[in-house]
Every structure is written in structure tokens, then in C-alpha cells.
Wavefront OBJ file of the C-alpha trace (Angstrom):
o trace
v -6.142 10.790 14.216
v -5.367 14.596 15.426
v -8.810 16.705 15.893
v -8.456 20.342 14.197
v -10.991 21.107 16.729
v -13.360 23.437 13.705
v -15.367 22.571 10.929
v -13.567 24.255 7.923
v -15.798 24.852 4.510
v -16.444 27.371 1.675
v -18.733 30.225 1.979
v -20.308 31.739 -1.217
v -19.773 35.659 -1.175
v -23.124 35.880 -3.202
v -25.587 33.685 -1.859
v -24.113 32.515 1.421
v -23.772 29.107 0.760
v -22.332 26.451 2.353
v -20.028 23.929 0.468
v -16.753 21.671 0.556
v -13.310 23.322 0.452
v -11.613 23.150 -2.779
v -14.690 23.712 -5.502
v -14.086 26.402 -8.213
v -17.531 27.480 -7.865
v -20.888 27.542 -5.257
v -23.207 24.875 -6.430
v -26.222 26.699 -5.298
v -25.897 29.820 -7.641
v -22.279 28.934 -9.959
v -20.376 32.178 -8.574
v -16.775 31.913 -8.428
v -16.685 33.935 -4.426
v -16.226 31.385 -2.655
v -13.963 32.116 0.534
v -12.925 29.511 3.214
v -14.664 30.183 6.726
v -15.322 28.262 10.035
v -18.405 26.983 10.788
v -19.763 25.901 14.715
v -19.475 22.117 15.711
v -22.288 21.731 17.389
v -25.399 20.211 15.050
v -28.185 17.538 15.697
v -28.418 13.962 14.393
v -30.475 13.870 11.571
v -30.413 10.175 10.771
v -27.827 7.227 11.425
v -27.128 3.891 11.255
v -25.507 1.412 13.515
v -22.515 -0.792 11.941
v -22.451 -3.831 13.832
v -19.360 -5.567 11.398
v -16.447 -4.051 9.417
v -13.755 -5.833 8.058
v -11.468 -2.776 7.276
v -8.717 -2.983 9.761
v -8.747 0.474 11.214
v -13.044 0.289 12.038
v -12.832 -3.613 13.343
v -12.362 -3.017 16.633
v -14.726 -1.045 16.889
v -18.059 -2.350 16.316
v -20.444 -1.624 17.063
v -20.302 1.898 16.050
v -22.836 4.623 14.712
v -22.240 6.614 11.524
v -24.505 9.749 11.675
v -25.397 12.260 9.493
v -25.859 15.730 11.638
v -27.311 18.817 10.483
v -24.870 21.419 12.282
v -26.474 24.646 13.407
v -24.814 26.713 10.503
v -26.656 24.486 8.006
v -23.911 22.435 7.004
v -24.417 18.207 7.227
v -21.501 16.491 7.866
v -21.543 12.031 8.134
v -19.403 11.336 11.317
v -18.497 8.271 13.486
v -20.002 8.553 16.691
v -17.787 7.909 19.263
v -19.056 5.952 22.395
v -21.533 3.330 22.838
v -24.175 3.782 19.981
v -27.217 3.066 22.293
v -27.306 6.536 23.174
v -27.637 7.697 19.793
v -31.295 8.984 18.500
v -32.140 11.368 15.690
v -32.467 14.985 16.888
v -29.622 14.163 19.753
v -27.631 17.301 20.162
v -23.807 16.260 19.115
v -20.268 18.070 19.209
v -18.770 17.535 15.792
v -14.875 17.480 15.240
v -12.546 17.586 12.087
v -9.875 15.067 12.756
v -7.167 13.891 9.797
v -5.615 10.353 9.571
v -2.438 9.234 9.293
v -2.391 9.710 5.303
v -3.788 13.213 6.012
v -7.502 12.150 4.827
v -10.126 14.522 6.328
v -13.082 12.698 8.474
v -15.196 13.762 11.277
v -16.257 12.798 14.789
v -19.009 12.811 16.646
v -19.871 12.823 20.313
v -23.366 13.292 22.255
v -23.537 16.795 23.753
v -24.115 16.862 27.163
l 1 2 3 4 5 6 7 8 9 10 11 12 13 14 15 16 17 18 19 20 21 22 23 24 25 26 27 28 29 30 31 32 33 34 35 36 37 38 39 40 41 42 43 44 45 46 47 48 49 50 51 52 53 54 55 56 57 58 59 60 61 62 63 64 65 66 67 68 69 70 71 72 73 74 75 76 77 78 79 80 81 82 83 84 85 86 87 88 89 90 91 92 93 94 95 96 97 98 99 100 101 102 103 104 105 106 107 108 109 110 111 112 113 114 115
């Protein structure tokens, strides 16, 4: 996986919503202005879980891992893999969030504990 290093999304040009790439139209107030923006990667964990078995080849290895969900300071939530040992992990930890694509070109995110 390749890290674009940014968190890319759609801002509405009438409400200032956040929201996925690639919609037709904000789902806060239905206008059609979006426009495609960068938000900040930093955020803080809001909740997570620890995955302690996964069968899929590309996770196995890696157990166990923590998927978190993290509020980023912009107001976007993003779910990431936390990477690194998943003791460390607690909600309202300060994390680093990255965009990374896979091999097939699927979009995911990242996660490591700011220090």
C-alpha cells in the first residue's frame, strides 16, 4: 500500500459540509456545490475495537490489530487500522491519519498514535 500522505473529501460550497468524494450532492443540505478539498490528518480516537483473528489473507498476519474510528480535527471520521501494537490505543488518543491505496487501487486509511 502507497500513503497519499492527505485526507481527500468533498466540501459543500453552501453549508460547508464534509462528505465522500464522488456524491452528486451534500447530504446535509442536497446542494449540488460540492468541490474536492484536503482536510488535516491529525484527529482523535473516538472508539475502536481490537481484532484478535482474521482469516482474510492480507490482515492474518497481523493480529492483533485495532480498527478505530477517529474524529479528525476538520470534523471528518474516518475507520482506520491502527498500525503498531494495539495496547497503546485508548479513545481520545491523539492519532496521525493517512490515505493509503492497495494494490487494486481501493482507498483505506491508516492510523498511527501521535506522539
Amino acid at each position: 500500500m502507497t500513503s497519499t500522505g492527505r485526507i481527500d473529501v468533498a466540501r459543500c460550497g453552501a453549508c460547508g459540509c464534509l462528505s465522500d468524494l464522488g456524491r452528486a450532492r451534500c447530504p446535509h443540505c442536497w446542494d449540488d456545490d460540492l468541490h474536492a478539498t484536503s482536510v488535516a490528518s491529525r484527529g482523535a480516537v473516538y472508539t475502536y475495537t481490537v481484532v484478535h483473528r482474521n482469516d482474510t489473507p492480507e490482515f492474518r498476519d497481523l493480529t492483533p490489530y485495532a480498527v478505530v474510528a477517529v474524529d479528525l480535527d476538520e470534523g471528518w471520521r474516518v475507520v482506520a487500522r491502527l498500525e503498531g501494537d494495539p495496547k497503546g490505543v485508548a479513545v481520545g488518543a491523539a492519532v496521525d491519519v493517512a490515505a493509503v491505496h492497495g494494490p487494486d487501487e481501493s482507498l483505506g486509511y491508516v492510523a498511527h498514535l501521535a506522539i
